[in-house]
C-alpha positions as CSV (number, residue, x, y, z in Angstrom):
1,X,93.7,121.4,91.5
2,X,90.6,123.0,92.4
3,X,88.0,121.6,95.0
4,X,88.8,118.6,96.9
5,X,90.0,115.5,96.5
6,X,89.8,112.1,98.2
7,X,91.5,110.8,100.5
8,X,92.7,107.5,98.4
9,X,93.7,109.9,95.8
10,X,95.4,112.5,98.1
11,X,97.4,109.3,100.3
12,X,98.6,107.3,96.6
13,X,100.0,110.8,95.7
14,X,101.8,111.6,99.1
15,X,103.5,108.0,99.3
16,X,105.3,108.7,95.8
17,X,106.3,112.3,97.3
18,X,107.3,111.9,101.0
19,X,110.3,114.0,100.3
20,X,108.7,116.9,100.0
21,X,107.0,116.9,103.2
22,X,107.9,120.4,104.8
23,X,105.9,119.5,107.9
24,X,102.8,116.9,109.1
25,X,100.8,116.7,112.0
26,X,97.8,117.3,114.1
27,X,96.2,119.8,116.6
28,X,98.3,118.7,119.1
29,X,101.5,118.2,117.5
30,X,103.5,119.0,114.7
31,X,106.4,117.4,112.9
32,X,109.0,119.6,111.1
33,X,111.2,118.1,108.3
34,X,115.0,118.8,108.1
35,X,117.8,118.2,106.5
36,X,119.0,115.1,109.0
37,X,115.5,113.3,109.0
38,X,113.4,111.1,106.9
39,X,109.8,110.5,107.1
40,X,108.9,106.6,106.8
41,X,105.4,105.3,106.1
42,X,104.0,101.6,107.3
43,X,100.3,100.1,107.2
44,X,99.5,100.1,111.4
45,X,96.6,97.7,110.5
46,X,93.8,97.2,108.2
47,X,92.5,100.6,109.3
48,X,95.3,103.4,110.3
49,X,98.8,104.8,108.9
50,X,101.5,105.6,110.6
51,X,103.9,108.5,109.6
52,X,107.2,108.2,111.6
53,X,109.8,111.0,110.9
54,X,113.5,109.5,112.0
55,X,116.8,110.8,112.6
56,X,119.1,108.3,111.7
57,X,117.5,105.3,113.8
58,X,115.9,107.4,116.3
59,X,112.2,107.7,116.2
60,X,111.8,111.6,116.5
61,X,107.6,111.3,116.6
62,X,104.5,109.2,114.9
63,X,101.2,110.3,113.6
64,X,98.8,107.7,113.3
65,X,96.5,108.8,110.2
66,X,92.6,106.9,110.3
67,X,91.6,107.1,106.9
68,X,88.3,106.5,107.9
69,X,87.8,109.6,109.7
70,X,88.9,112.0,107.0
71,X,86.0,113.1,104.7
72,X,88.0,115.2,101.8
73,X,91.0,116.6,101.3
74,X,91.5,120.6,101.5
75,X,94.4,121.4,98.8
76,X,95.2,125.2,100.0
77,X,98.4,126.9,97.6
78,X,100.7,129.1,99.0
79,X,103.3,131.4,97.8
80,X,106.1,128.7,98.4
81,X,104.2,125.5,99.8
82,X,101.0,123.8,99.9
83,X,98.6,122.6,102.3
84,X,97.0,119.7,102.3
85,X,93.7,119.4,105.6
86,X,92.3,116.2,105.9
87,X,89.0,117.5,107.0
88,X,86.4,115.8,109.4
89,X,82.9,116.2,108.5
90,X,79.9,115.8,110.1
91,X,76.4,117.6,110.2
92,X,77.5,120.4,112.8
93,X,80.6,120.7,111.3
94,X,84.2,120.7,109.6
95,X,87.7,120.1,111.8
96,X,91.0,119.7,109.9
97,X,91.9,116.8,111.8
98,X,95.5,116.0,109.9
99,X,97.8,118.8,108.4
100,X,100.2,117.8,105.4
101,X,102.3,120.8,104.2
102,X,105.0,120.1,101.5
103,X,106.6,122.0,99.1
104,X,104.4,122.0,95.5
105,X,101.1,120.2,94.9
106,X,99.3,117.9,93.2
107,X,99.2,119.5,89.5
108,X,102.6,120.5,89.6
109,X,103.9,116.9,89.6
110,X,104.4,116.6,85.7
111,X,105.4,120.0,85.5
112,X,108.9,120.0,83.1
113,X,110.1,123.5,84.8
114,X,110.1,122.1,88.4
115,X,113.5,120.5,88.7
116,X,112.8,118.7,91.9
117,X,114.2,115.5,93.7
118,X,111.5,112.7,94.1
């Protein structure tokens, strides 16, 4: 997928592939999947998400995710991941404000030769 997307698009996308999340976070802090945790997703209110990553019943950490503040989504390919930075923007101008890393992107979804567990 070239250029970026919207944040709508990007967030309908990620809830459908929240196993795949390699890691998620912010400046401040990031969250690192593994093989004994499970990210969880809830509406906080009318105007933030909340991504929770668990072990077992045990909150590990929370990201609280404004859609409101993101202008675009950055989709950046690597060799063995992809990077998806929720980007601020303002007239001065652009801070990646959330981090999204997870293992293909977008157009590789319907791809037949991925053999991947959704």
């Amino acid at each position: 997928m070239d250029g970026p997307i919207g944040f709508d698009t990007f967030w309908n996308w990620l809830l459908r592939h929240y196993n795949c999340i390699l890691r998620a976070g912010t400046e401040d802090a990031v969250f690192y999947d593994d093989d004994d945790v499970h990210w969880h997703f809830a509406q906080e209110d009318a105007s933030t998400w909340v991504v929770q990553l668990y072990r077992g019943k045990r909150i590990l950490g929370e990201l609280f995710v404004e859609p409101e503040l993101v202008s675009y989504v950055q989709v950046v390919p690597g060799e063995e991941e992809v990077s998806f930075e929720l980007v601020q923007e303002n007239e001065r101008e652009a801070t990646v404000i959330y981090l999204f890393v997870l293992s293909h992107g977008i157009e590789d979804e319907d791809s037949r030769e991925r053999a991947r567990v959704h």
